[in-house]
MARMARPA-400329 format. One line per 10 residues: number of its first residue (from 1); for each residue x, y, z of C-alpha. Coordinates in steps of 0.05 Angstrom, whole numbers. Layout:
! residues N
NUM	X,Y,Z  ...
! end
This chain:
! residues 352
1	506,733,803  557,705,767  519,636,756  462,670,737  497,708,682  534,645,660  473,612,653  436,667,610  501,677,558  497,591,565
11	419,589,538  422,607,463  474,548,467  439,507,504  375,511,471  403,506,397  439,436,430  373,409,453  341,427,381  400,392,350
21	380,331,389  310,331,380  316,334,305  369,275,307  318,237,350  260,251,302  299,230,237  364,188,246  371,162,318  294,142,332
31	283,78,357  212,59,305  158,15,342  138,-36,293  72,0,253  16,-32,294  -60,-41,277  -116,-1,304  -183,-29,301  -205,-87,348
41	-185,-145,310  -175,-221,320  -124,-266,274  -166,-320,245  -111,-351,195  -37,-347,202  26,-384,160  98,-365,148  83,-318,95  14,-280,122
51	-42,-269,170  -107,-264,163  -147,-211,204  -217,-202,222  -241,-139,238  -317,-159,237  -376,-134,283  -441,-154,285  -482,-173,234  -490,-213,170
61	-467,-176,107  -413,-203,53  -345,-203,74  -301,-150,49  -230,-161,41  -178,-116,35  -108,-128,6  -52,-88,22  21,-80,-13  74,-127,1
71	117,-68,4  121,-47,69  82,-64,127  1,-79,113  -15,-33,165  -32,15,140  -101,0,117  -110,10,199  -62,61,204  -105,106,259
81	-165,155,272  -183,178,216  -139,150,173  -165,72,172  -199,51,111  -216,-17,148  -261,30,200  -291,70,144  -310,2,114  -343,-14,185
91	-375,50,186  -405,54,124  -450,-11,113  -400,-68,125  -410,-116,176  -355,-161,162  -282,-132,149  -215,-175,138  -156,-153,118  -83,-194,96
101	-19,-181,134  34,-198,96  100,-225,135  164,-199,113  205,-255,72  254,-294,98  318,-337,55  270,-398,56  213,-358,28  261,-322,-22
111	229,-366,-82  155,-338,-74  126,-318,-136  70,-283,-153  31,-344,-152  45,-364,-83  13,-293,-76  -55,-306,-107  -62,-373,-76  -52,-339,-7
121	-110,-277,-25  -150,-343,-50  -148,-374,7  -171,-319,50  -229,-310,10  -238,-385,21  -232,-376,97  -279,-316,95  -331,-371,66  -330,-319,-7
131	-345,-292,-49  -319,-222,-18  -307,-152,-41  -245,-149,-64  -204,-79,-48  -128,-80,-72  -82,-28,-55  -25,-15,-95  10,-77,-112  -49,-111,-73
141	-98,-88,-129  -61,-116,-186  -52,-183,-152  -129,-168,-133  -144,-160,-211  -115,-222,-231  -149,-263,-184  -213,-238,-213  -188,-252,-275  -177,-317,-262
151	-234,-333,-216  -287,-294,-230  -338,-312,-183  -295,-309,-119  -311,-231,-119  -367,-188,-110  -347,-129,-124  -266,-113,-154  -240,-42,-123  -171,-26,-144
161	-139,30,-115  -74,58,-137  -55,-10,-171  -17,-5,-231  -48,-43,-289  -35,-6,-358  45,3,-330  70,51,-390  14,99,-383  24,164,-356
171	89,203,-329  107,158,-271  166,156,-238  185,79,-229  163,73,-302  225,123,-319  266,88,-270  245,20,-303  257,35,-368  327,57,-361
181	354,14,-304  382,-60,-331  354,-118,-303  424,-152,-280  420,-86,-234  351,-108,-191  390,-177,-198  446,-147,-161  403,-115,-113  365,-187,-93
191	435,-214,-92  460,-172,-42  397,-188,0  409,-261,-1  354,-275,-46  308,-224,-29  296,-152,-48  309,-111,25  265,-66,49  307,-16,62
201	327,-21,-24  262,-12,-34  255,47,15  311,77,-14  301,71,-78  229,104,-64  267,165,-36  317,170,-91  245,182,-138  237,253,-94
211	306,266,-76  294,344,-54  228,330,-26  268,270,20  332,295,30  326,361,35  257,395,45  231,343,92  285,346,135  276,422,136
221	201,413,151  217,379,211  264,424,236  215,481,233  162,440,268  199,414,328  155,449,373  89,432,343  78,369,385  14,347,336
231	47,365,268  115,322,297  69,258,330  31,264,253  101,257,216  132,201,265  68,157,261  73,164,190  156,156,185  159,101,228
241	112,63,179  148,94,126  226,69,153  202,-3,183  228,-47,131  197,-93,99  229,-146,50  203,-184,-16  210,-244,-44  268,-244,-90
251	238,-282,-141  170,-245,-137  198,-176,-150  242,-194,-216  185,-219,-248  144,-159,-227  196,-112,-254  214,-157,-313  138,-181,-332  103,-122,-308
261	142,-50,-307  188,-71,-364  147,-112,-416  79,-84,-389  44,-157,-395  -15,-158,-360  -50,-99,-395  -28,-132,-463  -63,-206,-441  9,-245,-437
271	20,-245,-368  3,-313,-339  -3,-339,-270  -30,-403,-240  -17,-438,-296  -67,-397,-344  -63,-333,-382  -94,-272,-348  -148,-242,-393  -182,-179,-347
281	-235,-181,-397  -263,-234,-355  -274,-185,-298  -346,-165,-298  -358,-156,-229  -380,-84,-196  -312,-46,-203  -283,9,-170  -225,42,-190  -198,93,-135
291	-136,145,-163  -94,201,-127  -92,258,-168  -11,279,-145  -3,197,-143  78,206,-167  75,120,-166  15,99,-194  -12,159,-243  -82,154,-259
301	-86,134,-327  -53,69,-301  -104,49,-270  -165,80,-315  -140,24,-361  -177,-27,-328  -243,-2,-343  -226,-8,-415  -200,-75,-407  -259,-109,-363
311	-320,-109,-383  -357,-95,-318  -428,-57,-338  -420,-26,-271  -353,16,-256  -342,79,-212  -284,124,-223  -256,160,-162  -195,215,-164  -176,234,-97
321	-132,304,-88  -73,258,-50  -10,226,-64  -4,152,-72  -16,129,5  -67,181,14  -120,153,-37  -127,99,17  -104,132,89  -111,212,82
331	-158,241,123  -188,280,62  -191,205,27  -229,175,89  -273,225,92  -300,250,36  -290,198,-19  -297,124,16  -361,134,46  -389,147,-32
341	-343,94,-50  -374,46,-3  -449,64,-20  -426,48,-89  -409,-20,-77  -471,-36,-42  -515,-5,-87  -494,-41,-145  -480,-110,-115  -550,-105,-82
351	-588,-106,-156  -530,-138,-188
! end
């Protein structure tokens, strides 16, 4: 009797302990798998810096290659049911699907630049036996745009999906950040990393954008949904992508922030890579530009820019209702808006 009333006045305790835990386990003390890929795929090319993956199935169609960020890991162009643009691709008319990986960098590849970069997307197009359609994400899609730029007939088709390319339009937050924040700071920053810009930085500085969204109203989210097992296996597939770490290229990411976010030089023709200047008017491919409506990172009329600056006869616009990740991984995205997206492409290359 007495156990049994010990053990009822214990519960309340007992259970608020276990919640305690849970949470903990959920947001500080997890142990992250690395993110891994979802579709069937085989590596056909692989060096320090990336791998390239092949997703294809049968038949006979051009290749289409998709680019992800070097930020974080690539992913999450696979990143599950759903939520994989590489399947939608597969799904909807395209035989033959690759996609980059890019490795995190290391002290010896600390002096990457953004040319190393292009050579490495050119290459894969090379391996793929190009042209391809081209589809950058994010950072992907600018490095996707200049490659066009510069080599025009090594694409198809351009798609450029939450890629920065006009980087003082709009209200975005790492423009603010940019404008304000001294470059001996992001110096700093790589210094402390030993010559490259950590992932973790970069993760942080990303949450430091949304500070009561991140620190507070997240963390309250979860503890309200502790007991939905499908909203909590949602948010940890999605945090554990989120919190693995990926780091850049010191020498890569100052000129990004220097060239790019601070003196805005590829929308203004005097950014130059490979040797040459990069002149987007030499783009004329098919070209698809792909926005998220509540993008905080990439606001549409960053990326509307390119269709002034091409001069593609052919060019869809596409504004998803999603943040920046969900223009290329929400269900809503992958549903309802790349299947169009991907008809698109084929329709105009076809009687291009």
């Amino acid at each position: 009797m007495l156990a049994e009333m010990t053990r009822l006045a214990l519960r309340p305790a007992l259970e608020w302990q276990d919640r305690q835990r849970r949470f903990l386990d959920a947001t500080v003390l997890r142990d992250r798998p690395a993110p891994r890929w979802t579709t069937a795929n085989r590596v056909i090319a692989e060096n320090a810096v990336c791998r390239l993956r092949d997703f294809s199935q049968a038949g006979a169609s051009a290749p289409l290659l998709i680019v992800p960020p070097e930020v974080n890991h690539s992913a999450i162009a696979d990143f599950g049911p759903g939520q994989s643009l590489v399947a939608a691709a597969l799904q909807n008319g395209f035989g033959r699907v690759a996609a980059l990986e890019w490795k995190s960098a290391t002290r010896e590849s600390a002096g990457r630049d953004i040319d190393d970069s292009l050579l490495e997307i050119r290459q894969a197009i090379e391996t793929l036996g190009g042209p391809v359609h081209l589809v950058g994400l994010c950072q992907g899609g600018w490095e996707s745009a200049m490659l066009c730029a510069l080599e025009p007939a090594l694409c198809r088709s351009l798609t450029l999906v939450a890629a920065p390319i006009d980087f003082h339009a709009g209200l975005g937050l790492i423009r603010a950040v940019s404008a304000v924040m001294p470059m001996a700071a992001y110096q700093a920053l790589v210094t402390l990393g030993g010559g490259v810009m950590r992932g973790d930085f970069i993760s942080l500085g990303f949450d430091n954008l949304l500070p009561l969204e991140r620190y507070a109203l997240k963390s309250l989210a979860v503890y309200n949904h502790l007991d939905d097992q499908e909203w909590m296996a949602r948010f940890l597939e999605m945090e554990d992508w989120y919190r693995t770490p990926k780091d850049l290229p010191g020498r890569l990411y100052l000129r990004v922030v220097q060239e790019l976010f601070k003196e805005n030089r590829l929308i203004e023709g005097r950014f130059f890579a490979l040797g040459r200047r990069v002149e987007l008017a030499r783009v004329a491919c098919p070209l698809a530009l792909v926005a998220g409506s509540r993008d905080h990172i990439t606001p549409p009329p960053q990326l509307w820019a390119m269709e002034h600056a091409a001069r593609s006869r052919h060019v869809l616009r596409e504004e998803i209702p999603a943040g920046h990740v969900g223009t290329f991984m929400g269900r809503v995205a992958i549903e309802k808006h790349w299947p169009r997206i991907f008809r698109w492409l084929q329709e105009k290359t076809s009687c291009a």
